[in-house]
N, C-alpha and C positions, 0 to 999 in steps of 0.2 A: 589363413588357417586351412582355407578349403582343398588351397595347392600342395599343401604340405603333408598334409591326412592321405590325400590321394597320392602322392609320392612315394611314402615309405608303406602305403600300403599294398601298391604295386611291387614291391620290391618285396616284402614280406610276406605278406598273408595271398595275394593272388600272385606269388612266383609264375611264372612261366615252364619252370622244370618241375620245382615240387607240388605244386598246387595242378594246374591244369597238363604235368608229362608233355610239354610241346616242344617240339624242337632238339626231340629223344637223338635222333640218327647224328648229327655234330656233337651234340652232348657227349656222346658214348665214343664219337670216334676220334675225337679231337682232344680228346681232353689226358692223354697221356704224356704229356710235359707241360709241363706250366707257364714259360714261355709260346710256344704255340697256342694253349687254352686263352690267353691274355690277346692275344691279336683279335683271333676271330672274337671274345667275346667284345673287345673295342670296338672290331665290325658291326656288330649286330647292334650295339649303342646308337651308333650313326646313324644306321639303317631304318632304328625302329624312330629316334628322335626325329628323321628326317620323313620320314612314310608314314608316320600314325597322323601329325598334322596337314599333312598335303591332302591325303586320306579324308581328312577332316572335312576339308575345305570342299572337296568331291563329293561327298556326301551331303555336305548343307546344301552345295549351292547348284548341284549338276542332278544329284539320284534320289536323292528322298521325294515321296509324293509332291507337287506343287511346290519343288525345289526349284522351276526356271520360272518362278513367276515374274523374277527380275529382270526377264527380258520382255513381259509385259504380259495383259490380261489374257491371252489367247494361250498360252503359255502354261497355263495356272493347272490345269488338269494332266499334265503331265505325268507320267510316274515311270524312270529309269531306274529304280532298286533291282530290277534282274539283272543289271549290267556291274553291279559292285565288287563283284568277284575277278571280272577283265579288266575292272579300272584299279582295282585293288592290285594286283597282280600285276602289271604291266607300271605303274608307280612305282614298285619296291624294284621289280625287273632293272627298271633302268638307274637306280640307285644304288644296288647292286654291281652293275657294271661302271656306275663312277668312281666305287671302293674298289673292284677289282682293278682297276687302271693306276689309283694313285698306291695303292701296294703294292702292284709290279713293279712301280718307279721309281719308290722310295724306299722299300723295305723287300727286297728281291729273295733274302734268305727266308721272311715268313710269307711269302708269294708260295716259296716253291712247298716249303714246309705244312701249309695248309691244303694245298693242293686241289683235287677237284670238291671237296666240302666249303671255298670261297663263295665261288658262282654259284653254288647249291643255296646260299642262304636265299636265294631269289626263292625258291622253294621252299623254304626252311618255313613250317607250320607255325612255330611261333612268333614269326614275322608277320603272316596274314595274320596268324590270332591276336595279334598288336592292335591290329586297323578291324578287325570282325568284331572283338569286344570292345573299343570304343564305338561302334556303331551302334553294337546291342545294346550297351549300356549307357545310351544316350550321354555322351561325355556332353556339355553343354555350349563350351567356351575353345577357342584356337587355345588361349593359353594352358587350361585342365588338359589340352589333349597333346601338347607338347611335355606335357608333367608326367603323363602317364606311357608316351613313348619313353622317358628316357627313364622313368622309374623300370619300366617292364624290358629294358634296356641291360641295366645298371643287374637287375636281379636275376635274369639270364647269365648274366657277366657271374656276377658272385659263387651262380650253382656250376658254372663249367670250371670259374677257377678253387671251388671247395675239392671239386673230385678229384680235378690235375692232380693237385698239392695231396691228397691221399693217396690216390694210386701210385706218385711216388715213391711213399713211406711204405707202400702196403710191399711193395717189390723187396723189398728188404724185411719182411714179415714173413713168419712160417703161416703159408696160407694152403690149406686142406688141398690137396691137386686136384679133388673134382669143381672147387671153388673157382680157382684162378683166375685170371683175365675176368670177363664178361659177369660170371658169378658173384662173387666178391663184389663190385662193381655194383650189379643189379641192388643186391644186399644195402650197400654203404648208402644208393641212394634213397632205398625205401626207408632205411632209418635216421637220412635226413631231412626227409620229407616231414618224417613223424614230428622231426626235433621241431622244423618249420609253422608245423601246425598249431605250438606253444603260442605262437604269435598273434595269432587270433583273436585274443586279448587283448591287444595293445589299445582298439580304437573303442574300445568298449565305456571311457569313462563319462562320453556325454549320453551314451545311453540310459547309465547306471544313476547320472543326475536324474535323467527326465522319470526315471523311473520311484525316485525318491519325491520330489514334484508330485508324481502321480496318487503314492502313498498317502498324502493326508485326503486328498481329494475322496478315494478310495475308501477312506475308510468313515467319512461322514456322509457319505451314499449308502455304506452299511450300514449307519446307524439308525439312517431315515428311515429305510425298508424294515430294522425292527421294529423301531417305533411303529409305523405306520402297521407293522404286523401283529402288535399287540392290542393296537386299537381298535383291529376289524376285528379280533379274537374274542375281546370285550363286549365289542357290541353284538357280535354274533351271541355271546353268553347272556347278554341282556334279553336280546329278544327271543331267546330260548327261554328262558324264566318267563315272561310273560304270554308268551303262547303257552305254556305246560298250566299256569295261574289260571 
C-alpha cells in the first residue's frame, strides 16, 4: 500500500512540472509535437528510475553522517553530505550519456529531433530534484525509492505529453497574436497546474479515518473537563457560602 500511495502520489500531487515547475526549459521547448514530447519524456523515465535509486544507495551507504560505518568503527564519524550534489550529478551524468548513445542507435530520427535538450537532461532540474527530494524526504527503503523515481518519471512524462497534444490543437485555434507561442503555453500550463491541485485529495482517506478515531476520544476529554469544571465551580460556591456564614 505504502508503494502505491507513494506512486500515484508522485505522479499527482508532487508533479515535477505542476507542483514543484522543475524541468521548465524541456518542458517548454520540447513539447511542440507529440511524437518528440513522448521520446524525451521516455528519457527522463529511465533516467529518473535509474538515478533516484543508485542515488539511494549513495546516500545510505557512502554521504549521510556515519554512512561508512560499514567499513568499520573508525569510519563511524564520517560525514560526506557536502559531496551529494557531485555524486548526484555525476550518476545522472553518466546515465544520461548511456540514453544518449542507445537513441542515437536506435532511434536516429528522434536523436536528431530532440537535439541538444537530450544531453541537457543531465542538467535537467528535475532530475536532480528526483535524487534531492528523496533525500529530503528521507525515502526509507531501495524499493519506495525506485517507486518514486518512476512515479516522478511517469508524471513529468504526462505534463510534457499533456502540453504537446495542446499546443497541437491550439495551432489551429484563433489564439490572440500577443498570446501565441510561449504565452498561451505559459497560460495552459498554469491552469493545469490548478486542475493538478484537485488531486490533493486523493490520499486524504486515511487521514479522514484517523480523524474520526480521534472524535469520540475528543469529545469525552470535553466532557471530563466540564464535569470536572463544574465541580470546582461548586465547591468554589460552597466555600463562598461558608466563609460569607
Amino acid at each position: 500500500m505504502e508503494h502505491l500511495e507513494l506512486f500515484f502520489k508522485s505522479i499527482f500531487i508532487d508533479n515535477m512540472v505542476f507542483a514543484t515547475f522543475l524541468g521548465m526549459c524541456s518542458y517548454l521547448a520540447v513539447s511542440k509535437k507529440v511524437s518528440t514530447a513522448v521520446g524525451l519524456g521516455a528519457a527522463v523515465i529511465f533516467v529518473l528510475a535509474v538515478t533516484v535509486p543508485i542515488n539511494w544507495l549513495l546516500d545510505q551507504y557512502i554521504l549521510q553522517p556515519g554512512a561508512l560505518s560499514w567499513l568499520g568503527a573508525e569510519y563511524a564519524d564520517y560525514d560526506l553530505s557536502f559531496l551529494s550534489f557531485i555524486m548526484f550529478i555525476a550518476t545522472i551524468a553518466t546515465m544520461v550519456q548511456l540514453v544518449e548513445i542507445i537513441v542515437e542507435k536506435f532511434a536516429p530520427a528522434l536523436y536528431n529531433s530532440l537535439g541538444i535538450f537530450l544531453p541537457l537532461i543531465a542538467v535537467n532540474c528535475a532530475i536532480l530534484g528526483g535524487s534531492l527530494f528523496m533525500q529530503s524526504r528521507e525515502i526509507p527503503t531501495l524499493g519506495l525509492s525506485l517507486v518514486y523515481g518512476i512515479g516522478s518519471g511517469i508524471g513529468w512524462f504526462l505534463a510534457i505529453l499533456a502540453i504537446a497534444a495542446i499546443r497541437e490543437k491550439i495551432r489551429y485555434s484563433q489564439v490572440p497574436p500577443a498570446l501565441r507561442g510561449l504565452g498561451i503555453t505559459f497560460i495552459t500550463t498554469g491552469l493545469m497546474a490548478i486542475g493538478f491541485m484537485s488531486f490533493g485529495g486523493m490520499l486524504t482517506g486515511g487521514d479522514e479515518e484517523a480523524k474520526k478515531e480521534e472524535a469520540p476520544k475528543a469529545e469525552i476529554i470535553k466532557e471530563d473537563l466540564e464535569k470536572a469544571k463544574k465541580e470546582a465551580e461548586a465547591k468554589l460556591a460552597d466555600n463562598t457560602k461558608k466563609i460569607t456564614e
